[in-house]
LUMDRENKOL-575810 format. One record per residue (C-alpha): residue number from 1; residue in three letters; chain; x, y, z. Coordinates in Angstrom, 1 decimal, always signed. Layout:
LUMDRENKOL-575810
+------+------+-------+--------+--------+--------+
| resi | resn | chain |      X |      Y |      Z |
+------+------+-------+--------+--------+--------+
|  NUM |  Ala |     A |      X |      Y |      Z |
...
+------+------+-------+--------+--------+--------+
This chain:
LUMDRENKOL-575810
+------+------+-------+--------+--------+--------+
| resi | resn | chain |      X |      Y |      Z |
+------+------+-------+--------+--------+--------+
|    1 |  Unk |     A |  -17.6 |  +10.9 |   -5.5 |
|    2 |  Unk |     A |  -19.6 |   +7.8 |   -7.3 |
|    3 |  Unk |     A |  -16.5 |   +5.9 |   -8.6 |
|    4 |  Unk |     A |  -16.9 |   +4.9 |  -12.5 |
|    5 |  Unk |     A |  -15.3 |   +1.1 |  -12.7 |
|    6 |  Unk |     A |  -12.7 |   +1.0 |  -15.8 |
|    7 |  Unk |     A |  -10.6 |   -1.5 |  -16.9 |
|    8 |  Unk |     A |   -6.7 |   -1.6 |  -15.5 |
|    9 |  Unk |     A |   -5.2 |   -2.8 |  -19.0 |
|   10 |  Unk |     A |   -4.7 |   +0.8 |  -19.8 |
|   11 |  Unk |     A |   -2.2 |   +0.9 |  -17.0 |
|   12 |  Unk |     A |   -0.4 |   -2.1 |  -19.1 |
|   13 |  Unk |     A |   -0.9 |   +0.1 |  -22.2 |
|   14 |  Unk |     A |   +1.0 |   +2.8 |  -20.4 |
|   15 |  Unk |     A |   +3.6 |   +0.5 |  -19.6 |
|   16 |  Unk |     A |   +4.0 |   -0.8 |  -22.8 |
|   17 |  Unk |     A |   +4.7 |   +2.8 |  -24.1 |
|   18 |  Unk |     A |   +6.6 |   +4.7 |  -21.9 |
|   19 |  Unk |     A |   +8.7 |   +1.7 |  -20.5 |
|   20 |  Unk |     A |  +11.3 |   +1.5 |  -23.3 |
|   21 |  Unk |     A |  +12.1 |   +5.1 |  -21.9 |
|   22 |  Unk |     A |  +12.2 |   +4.4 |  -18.4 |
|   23 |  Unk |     A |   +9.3 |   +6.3 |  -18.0 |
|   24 |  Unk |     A |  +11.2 |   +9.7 |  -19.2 |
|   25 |  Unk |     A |   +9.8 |  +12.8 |  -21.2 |
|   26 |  Unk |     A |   +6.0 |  +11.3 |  -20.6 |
|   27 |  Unk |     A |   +4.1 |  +13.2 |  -23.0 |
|   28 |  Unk |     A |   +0.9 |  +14.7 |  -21.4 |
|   29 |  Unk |     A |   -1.1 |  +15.0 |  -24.5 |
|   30 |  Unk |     A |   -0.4 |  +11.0 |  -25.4 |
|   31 |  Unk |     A |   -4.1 |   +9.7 |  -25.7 |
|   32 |  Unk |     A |   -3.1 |   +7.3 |  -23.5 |
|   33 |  Unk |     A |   -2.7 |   +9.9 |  -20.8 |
|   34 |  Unk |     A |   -5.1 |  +11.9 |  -21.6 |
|   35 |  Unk |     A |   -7.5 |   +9.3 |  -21.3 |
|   36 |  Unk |     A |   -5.4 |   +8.4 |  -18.0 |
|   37 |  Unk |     A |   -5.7 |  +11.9 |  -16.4 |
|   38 |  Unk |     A |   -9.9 |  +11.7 |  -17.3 |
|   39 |  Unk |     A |  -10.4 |   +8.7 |  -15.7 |
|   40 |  Unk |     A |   -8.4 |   +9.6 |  -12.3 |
|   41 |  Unk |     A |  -10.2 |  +12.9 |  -12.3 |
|   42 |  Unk |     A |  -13.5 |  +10.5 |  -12.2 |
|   43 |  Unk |     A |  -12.5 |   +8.3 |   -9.7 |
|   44 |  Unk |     A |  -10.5 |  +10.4 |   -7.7 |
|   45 |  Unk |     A |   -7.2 |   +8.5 |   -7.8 |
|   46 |  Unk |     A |   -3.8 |   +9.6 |   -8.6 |
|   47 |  Unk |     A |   -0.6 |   +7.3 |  -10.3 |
|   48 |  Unk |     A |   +3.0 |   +7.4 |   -9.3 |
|   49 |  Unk |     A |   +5.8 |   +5.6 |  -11.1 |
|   50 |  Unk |     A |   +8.8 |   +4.7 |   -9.8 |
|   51 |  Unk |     A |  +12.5 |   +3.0 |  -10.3 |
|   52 |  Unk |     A |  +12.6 |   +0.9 |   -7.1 |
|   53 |  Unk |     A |  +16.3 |   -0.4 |   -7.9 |
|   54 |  Unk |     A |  +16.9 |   +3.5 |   -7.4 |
|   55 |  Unk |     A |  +14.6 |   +4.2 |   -5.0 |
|   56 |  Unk |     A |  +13.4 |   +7.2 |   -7.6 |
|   57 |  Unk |     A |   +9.5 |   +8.7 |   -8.9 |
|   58 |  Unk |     A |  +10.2 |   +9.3 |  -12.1 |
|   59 |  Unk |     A |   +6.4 |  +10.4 |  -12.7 |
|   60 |  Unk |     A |   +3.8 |  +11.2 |  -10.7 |
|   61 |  Unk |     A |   +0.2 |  +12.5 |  -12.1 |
|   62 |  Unk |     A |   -1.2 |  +16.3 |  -12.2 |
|   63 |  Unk |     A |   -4.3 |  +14.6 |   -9.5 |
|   64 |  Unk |     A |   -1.3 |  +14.6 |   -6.8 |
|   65 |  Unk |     A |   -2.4 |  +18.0 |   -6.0 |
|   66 |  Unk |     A |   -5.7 |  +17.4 |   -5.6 |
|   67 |  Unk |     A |   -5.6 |  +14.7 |   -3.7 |
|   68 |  Unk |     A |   -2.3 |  +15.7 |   -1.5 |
|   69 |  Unk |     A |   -1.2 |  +18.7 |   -2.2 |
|   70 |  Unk |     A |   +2.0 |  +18.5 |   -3.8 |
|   71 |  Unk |     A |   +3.3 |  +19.6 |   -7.3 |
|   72 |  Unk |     A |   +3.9 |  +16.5 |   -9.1 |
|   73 |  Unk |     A |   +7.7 |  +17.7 |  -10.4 |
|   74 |  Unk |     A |   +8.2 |  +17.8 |   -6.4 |
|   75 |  Unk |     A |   +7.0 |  +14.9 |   -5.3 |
|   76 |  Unk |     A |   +9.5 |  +12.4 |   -3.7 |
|   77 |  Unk |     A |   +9.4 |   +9.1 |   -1.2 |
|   78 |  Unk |     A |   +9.8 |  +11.6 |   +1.9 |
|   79 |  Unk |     A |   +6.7 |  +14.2 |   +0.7 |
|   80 |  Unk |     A |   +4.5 |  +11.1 |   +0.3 |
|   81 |  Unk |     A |   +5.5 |  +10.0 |   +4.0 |
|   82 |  Unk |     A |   +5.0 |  +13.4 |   +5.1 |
|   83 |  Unk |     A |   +1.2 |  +13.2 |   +4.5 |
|   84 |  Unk |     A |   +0.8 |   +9.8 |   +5.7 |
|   85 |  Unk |     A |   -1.5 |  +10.0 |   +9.7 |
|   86 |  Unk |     A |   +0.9 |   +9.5 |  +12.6 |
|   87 |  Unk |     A |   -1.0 |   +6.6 |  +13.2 |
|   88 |  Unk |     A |   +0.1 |   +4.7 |  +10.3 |
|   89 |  Unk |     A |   +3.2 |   +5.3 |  +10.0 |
|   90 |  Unk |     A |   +4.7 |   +2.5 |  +11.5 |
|   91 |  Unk |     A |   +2.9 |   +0.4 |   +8.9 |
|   92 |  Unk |     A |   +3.8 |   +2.3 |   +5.9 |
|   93 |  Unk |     A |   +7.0 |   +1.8 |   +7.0 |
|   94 |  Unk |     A |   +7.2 |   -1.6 |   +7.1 |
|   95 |  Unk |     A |   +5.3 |   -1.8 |   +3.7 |
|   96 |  Unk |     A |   +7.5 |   +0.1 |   +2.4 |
|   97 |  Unk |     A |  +10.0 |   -2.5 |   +3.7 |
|   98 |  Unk |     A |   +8.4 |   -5.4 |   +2.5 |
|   99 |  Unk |     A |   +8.7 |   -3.3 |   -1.1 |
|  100 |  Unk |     A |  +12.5 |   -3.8 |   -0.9 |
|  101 |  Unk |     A |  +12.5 |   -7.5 |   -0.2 |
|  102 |  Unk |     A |  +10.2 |   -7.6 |   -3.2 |
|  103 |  Unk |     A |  +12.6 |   -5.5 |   -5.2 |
|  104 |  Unk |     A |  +15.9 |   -7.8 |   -4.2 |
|  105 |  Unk |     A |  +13.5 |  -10.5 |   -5.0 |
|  106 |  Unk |     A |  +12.8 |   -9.9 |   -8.4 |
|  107 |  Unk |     A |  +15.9 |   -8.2 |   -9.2 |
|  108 |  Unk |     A |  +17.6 |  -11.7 |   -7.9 |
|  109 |  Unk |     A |  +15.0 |  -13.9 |  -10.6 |
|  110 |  Unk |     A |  +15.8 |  -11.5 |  -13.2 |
|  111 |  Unk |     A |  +12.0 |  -12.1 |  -14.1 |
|  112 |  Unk |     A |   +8.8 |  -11.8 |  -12.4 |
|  113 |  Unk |     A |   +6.0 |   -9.2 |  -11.0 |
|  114 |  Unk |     A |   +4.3 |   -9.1 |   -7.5 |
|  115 |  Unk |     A |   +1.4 |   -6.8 |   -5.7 |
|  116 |  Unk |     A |   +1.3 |   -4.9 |   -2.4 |
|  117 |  Unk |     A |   -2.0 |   -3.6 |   -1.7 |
|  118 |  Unk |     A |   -3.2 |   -1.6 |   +1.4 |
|  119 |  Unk |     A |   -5.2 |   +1.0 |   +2.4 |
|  120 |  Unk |     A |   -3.3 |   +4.3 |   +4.6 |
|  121 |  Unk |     A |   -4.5 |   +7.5 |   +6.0 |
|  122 |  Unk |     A |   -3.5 |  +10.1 |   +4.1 |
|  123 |  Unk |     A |   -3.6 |  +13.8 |   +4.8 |
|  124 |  Unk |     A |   -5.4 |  +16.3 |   +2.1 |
|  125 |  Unk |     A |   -4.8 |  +19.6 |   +0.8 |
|  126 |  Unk |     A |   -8.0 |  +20.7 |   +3.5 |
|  127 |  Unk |     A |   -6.3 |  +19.4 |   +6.4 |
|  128 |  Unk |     A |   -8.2 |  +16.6 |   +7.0 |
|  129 |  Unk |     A |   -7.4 |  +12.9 |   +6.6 |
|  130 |  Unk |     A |   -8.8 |  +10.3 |   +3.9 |
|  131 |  Unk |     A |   -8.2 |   +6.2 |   +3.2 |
|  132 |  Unk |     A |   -6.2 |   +6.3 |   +0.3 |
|  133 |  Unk |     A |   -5.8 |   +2.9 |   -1.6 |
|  134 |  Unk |     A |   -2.5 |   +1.9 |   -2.3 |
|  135 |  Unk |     A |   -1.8 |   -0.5 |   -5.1 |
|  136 |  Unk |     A |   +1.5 |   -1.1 |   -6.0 |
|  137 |  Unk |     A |   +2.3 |   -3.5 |   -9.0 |
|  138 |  Unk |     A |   +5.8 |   -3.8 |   -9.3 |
|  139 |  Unk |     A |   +7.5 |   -5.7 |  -12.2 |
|  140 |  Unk |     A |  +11.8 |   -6.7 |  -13.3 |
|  141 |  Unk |     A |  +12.3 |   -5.6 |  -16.9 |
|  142 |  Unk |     A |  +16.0 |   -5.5 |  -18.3 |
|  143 |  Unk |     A |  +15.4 |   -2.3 |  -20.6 |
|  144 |  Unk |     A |  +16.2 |   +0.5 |  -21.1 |
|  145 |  Unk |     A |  +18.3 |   -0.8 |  -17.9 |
|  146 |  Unk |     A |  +18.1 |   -4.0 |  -15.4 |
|  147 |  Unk |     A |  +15.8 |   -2.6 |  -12.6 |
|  148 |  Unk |     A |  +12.7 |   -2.9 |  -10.8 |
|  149 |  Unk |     A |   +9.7 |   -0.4 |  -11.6 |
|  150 |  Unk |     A |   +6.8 |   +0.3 |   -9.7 |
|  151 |  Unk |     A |   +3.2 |   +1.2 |  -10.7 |
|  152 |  Unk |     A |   +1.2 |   +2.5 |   -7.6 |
|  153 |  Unk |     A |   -2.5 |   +3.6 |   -8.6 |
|  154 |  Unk |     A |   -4.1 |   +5.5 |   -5.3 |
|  155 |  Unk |     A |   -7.5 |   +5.7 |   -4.5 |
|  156 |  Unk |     A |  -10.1 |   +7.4 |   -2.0 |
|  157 |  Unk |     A |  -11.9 |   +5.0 |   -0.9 |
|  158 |  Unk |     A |  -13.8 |   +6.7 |   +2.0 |
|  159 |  Unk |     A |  -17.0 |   +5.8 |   +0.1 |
|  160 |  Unk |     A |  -16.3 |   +2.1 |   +0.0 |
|  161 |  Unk |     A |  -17.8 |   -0.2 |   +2.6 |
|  162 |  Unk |     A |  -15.0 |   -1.7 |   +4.7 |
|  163 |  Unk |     A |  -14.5 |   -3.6 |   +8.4 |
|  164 |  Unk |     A |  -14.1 |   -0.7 |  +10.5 |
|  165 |  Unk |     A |  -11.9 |   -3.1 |  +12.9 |
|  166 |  Unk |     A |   -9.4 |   -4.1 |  +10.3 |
|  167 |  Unk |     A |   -7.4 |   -3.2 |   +7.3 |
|  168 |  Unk |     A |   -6.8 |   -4.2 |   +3.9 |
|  169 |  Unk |     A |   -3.8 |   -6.0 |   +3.0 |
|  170 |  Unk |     A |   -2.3 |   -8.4 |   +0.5 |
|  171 |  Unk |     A |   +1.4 |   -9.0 |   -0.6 |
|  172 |  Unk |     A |   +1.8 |  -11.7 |   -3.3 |
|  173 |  Unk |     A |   +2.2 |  -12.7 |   -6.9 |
|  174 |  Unk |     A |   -1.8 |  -12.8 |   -7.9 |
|  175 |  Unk |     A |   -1.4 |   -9.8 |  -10.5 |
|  176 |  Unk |     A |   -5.6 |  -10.3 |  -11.0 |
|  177 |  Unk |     A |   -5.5 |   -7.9 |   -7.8 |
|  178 |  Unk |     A |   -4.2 |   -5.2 |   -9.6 |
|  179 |  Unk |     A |   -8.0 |   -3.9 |  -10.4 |
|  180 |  Unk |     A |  -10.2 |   -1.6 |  -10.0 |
|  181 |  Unk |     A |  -10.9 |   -1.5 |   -6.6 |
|  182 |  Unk |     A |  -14.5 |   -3.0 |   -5.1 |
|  183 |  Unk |     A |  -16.0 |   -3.6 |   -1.1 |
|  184 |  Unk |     A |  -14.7 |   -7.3 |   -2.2 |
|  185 |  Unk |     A |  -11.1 |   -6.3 |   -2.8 |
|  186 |  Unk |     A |  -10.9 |   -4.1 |   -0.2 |
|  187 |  Unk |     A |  -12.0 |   -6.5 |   +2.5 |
|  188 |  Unk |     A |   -9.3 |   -8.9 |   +1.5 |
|  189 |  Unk |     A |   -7.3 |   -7.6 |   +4.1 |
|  190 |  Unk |     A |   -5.7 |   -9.0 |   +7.8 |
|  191 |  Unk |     A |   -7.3 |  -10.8 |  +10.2 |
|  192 |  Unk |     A |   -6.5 |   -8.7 |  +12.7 |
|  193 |  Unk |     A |   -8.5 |   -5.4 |  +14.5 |
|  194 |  Unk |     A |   -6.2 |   -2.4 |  +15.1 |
|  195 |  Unk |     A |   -5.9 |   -3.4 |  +18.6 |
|  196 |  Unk |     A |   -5.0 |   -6.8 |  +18.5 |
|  197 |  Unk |     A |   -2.5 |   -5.9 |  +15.8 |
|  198 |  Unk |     A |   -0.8 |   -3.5 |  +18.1 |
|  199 |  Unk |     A |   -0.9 |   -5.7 |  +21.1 |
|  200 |  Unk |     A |   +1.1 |   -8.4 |  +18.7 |
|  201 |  Unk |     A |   +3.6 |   -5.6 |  +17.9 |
|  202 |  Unk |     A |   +4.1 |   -4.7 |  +21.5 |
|  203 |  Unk |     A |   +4.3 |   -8.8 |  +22.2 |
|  204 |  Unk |     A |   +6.9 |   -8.4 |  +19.2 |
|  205 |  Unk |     A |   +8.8 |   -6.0 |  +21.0 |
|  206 |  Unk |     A |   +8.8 |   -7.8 |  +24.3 |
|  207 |  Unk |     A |   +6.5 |   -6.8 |  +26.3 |
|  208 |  Unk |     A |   +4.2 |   -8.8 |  +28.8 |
|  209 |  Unk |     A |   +0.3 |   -8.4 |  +29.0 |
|  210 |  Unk |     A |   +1.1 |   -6.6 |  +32.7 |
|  211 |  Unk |     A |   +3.2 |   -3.6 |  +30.3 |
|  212 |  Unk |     A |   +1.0 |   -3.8 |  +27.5 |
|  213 |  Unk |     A |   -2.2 |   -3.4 |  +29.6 |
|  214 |  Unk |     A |   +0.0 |   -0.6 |  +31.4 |
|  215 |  Unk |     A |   +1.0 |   +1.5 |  +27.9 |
|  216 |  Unk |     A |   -3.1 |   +1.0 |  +26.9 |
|  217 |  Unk |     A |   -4.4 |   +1.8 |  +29.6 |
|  218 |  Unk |     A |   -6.5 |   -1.6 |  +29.7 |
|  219 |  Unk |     A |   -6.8 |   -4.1 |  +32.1 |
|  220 |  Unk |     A |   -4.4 |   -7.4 |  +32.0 |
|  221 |  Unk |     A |   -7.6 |  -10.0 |  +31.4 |
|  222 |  Unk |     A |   -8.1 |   -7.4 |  +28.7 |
|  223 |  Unk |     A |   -5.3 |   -8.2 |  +27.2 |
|  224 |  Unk |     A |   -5.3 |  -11.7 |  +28.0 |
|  225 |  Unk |     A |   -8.8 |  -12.1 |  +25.7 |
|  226 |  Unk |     A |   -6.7 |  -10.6 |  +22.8 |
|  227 |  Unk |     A |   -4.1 |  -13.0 |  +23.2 |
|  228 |  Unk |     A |   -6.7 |  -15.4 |  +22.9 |
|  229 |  Unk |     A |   -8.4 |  -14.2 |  +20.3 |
|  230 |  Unk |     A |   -5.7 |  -13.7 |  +18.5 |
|  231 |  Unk |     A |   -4.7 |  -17.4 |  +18.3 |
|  232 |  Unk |     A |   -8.3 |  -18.8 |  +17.6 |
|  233 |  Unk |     A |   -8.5 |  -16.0 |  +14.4 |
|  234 |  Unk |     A |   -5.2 |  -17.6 |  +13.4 |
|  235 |  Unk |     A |   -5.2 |  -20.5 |  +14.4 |
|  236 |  Unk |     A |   -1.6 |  -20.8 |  +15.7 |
|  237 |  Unk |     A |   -0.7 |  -23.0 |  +18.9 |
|  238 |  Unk |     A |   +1.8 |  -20.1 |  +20.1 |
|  239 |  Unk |     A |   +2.1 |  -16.1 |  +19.8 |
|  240 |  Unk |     A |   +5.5 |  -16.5 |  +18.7 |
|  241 |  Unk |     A |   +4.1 |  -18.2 |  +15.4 |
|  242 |  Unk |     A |   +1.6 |  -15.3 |  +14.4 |
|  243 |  Unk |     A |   +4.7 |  -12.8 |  +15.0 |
|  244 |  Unk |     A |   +6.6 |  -15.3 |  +12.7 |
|  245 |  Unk |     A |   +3.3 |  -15.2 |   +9.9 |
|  246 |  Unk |     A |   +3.6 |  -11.5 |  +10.4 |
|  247 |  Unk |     A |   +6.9 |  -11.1 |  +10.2 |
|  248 |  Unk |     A |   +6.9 |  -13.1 |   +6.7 |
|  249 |  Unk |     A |   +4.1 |  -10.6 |   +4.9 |
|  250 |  Unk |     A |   +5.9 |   -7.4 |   +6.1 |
|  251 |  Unk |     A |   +3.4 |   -6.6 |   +9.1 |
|  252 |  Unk |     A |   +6.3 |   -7.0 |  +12.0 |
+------+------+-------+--------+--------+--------+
């Protein structure tokens, strides 16, 4: 599908109307949705909203049957991991981790927003898998209660040119990222491939090179060069500091 670039203000628009509500009663012939609705039906992306404080989706778009297969008055945080690939799992999980300390965070300021941003297998109606973008702009606002709500726009982006070897990942307060997605943003991501990141989590976990090369079937100098390689990409003078970096952006 040839994605149409748009600007993400109407998201704020959105905000801006339906958040004195809490997000309640959201009227699906509002302009503003309607216009909404068109443009994730062009660019093949679908919008959830949630009350993180209450770990609730108060709203989740009509495309969330295209894209996943579930009625959107159904969906809930355990469909959504449902359809994620076995494979990254384990990573949503922490994300969705690193969404709480965000949450306490803000809830704590009483003020503030922040962006977590990653891309995740998911599984579509067909069977088959596809990259969804995640982008999740999250924000503290003291009406119509104090809480923490959440904005996550998802995107295929199986069409988009990426690094194979890594993913795309960012965690922060830079709220310019909250945009349509490009090859650019996308390949702001970890510095990692998928095998050195899951050699560090096993290293996390305990392990030495002579398991690790064991569970992957690889042989120990293997694993050896990813240890090195590792610390020249990051430039730490010990393992134990990347797990530390990792740790800190909700990777470990």
């Amino acid at each position: 599908m040839l994605k149409i670039p748009y600007s993400y203000n109407i998201y704020h628009d959105f905000i801006e109307s339906y958040l004195p509500s809490g997000f309640l009663n959201i009227d699906s012939q509002d302009p503003i949705i309607c216009k909404l609705e068109s443009l994730m039906e062009e660019n093949d992306q679908m919008l959830i909203v949630m009350d993180l404080t209450q770990l609730t989706i108060i709203y989740t778009s009509k495309r969330s049957m295209d894209m996943l297969g579930i009625e959107p008055e159904t969906n809930d945080p355990l469909k959504m991991m449902s359809k994620v690939h076995p494979e990254d799992l384990h990573r949503f999980g922490l994300g969705r981790s690193k969404l709480m300390d965000l949450d306490k965070n803000l809830y704590i300021a009483h003020k503030g927003a922040a962006l977590l941003s990653t891309d995740i297998r998911m599984l579509r109606p067909d069977g088959e898998y596809a990259k969804h973008l995640f982008q999740c702009y999250m924000f503290y606002s003291p009406i119509p209660h104090e809480s923490v709500y959440y904005i996550q726009v998802n995107t295929n982006i199986e069409e988009y040119i990426m690094h194979k070897a890594t993913f795309h990942y960012y965690v922060g307060d830079d709220i310019t990222l909250f945009r349509f997605p490009t090859d650019e943003l996308l390949n702001i991501g970890h510095y990692l491939t998928h095998r050195e990141f899951e050699i560090i989590h096993m290293i996390s976990k305990g392990l030495n090179s002579e398991e690790i090369a064991e569970k992957l079937f690889i042989s120990v100098h293997t694993v050896n060069t990813h240890r090195r390689n590792i610390l020249g990409k990051t430039e730490k003078g010990h393992i134990s500091d990347v797990i530390f970096d990792l740790m800190g952006k909700g990777l470990l």
